[in-house]
C-alpha positions in Angstrom: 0.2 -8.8 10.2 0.1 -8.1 6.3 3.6 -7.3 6.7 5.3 -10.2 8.5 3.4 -12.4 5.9 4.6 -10.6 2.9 8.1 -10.8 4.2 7.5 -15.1 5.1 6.3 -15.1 1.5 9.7 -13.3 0.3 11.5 -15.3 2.5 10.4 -18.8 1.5 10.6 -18.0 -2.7 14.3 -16.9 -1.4 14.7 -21.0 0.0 13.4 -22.3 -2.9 15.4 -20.8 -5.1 18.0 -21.6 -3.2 17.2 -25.0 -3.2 16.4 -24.7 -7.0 19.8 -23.7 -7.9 21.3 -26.6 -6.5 24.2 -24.1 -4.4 24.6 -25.2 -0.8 25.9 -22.2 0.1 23.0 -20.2 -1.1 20.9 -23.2 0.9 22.8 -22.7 4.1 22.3 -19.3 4.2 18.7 -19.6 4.5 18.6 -22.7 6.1 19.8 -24.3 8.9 20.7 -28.0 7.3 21.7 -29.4 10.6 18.4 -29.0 12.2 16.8 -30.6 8.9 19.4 -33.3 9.4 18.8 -34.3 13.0 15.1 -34.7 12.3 14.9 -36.5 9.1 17.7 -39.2 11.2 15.5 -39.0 14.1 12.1 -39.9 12.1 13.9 -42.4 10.4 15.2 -44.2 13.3 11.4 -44.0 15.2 9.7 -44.9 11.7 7.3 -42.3 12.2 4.4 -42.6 9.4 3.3 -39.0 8.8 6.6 -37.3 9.2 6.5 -34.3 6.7 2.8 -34.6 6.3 1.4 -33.8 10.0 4.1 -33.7 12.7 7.0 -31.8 11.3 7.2 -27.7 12.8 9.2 -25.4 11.0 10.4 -22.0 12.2 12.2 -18.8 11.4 15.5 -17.8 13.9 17.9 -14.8 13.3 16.9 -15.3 9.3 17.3 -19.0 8.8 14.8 -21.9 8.4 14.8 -24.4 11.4 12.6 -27.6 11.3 11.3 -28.6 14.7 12.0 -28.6 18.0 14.3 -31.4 18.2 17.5 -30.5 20.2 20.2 -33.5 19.9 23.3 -33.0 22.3 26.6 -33.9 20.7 28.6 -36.5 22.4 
């Protein structure tokens, strides 16, 4: 609707500004780093060519960013 993409517009200037300012509070509190974190390792380890450009998903959960779908168990 109009509405839920006005507010994903509001809500992405809010991560870039975040990111702008160069705070990583202000960053976690829009996005979820870890998620970013386990993807970009996972990419790198499978060399995959169009990572970023083609196969990456994002989403929005209880008000932060998540990338992908990737779900790493911790050992």
């Amino acid at each position: 609707t109009e509405d839920q993409l006005k507010w994903l517009k509001y809500f992405i200037s809010n991560v870039e500004l975040a990111l702008l300012g160069g705070d990583y509070e202000a960053v976690k509190q829009y996005v979820d780093v870890e998620s970013f974190a386990q993807n970009y390792a996972v990419q790198e380890l499978f060399k995959n060519v169009d990572y970023v450009q083609s196969s990456t998903r994002y989403h929005v959960k209880d008000g932060k960013l998540y990338e992908g779908h990737l779900v790493l168990s911790r050992i």
